[in-house]
N, C-alpha and C positions, 0 to 999 in steps of 0.2 A: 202609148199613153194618151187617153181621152180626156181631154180637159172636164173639171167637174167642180170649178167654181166660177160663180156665179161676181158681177161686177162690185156688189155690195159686201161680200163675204170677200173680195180681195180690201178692198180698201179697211175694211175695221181692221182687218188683220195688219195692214200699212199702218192704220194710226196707230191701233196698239204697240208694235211694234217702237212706231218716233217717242210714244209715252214711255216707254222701257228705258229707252237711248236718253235720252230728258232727263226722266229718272238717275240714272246712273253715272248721267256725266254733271249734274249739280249735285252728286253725293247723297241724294236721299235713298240710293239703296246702295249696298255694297257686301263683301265677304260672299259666299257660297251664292246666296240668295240671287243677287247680283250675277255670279258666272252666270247661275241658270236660267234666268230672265233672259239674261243677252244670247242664250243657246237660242232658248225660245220663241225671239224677237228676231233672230239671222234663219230660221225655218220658217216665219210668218211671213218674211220678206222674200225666201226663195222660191215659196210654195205661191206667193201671191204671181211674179213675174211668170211662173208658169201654168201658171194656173191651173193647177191638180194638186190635189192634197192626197197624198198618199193612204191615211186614216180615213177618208170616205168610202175609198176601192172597195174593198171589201165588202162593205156594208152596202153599195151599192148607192152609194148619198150622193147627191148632185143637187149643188146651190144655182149652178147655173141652167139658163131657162132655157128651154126647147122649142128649138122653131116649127113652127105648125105647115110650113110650106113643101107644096107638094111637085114636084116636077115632071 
């Protein structure tokens, strides 16, 4: 598994993620809407700590930068 985010694309995905948790635990969202958020928000938070997003692979996307050093 080759890592293929980038430092800025884990962390939105962390806030968004606290914005979901916030959300849901002062009640502003709730019912289905709510399960699927909190799905959303524990794959934004597992995908950030490892940093690979599984929906980039394919596509070949890579938010993270590439080092130019040559050895």
């Amino acid at each position: 598994m080759k890592k293929n985010m980038g430092t800025i694309d884990r962390v939105l995905r962390i806030i968004a993620a606290l914005v979901i948790m916030i959300l849901y635990f002062t009640d502003q969202i709730s019912g289905m809407v709510a399960i699927v958020l909190l799905i959303i928000s524990a794959i934004f938070i597992f995908t950030s700590f490892i940093s690979f997003c599984p929906l980039y692979a394919p596509f070949g996307l890579s938010t993270r930068k590439r080092s130019n050093r040559q050895f």
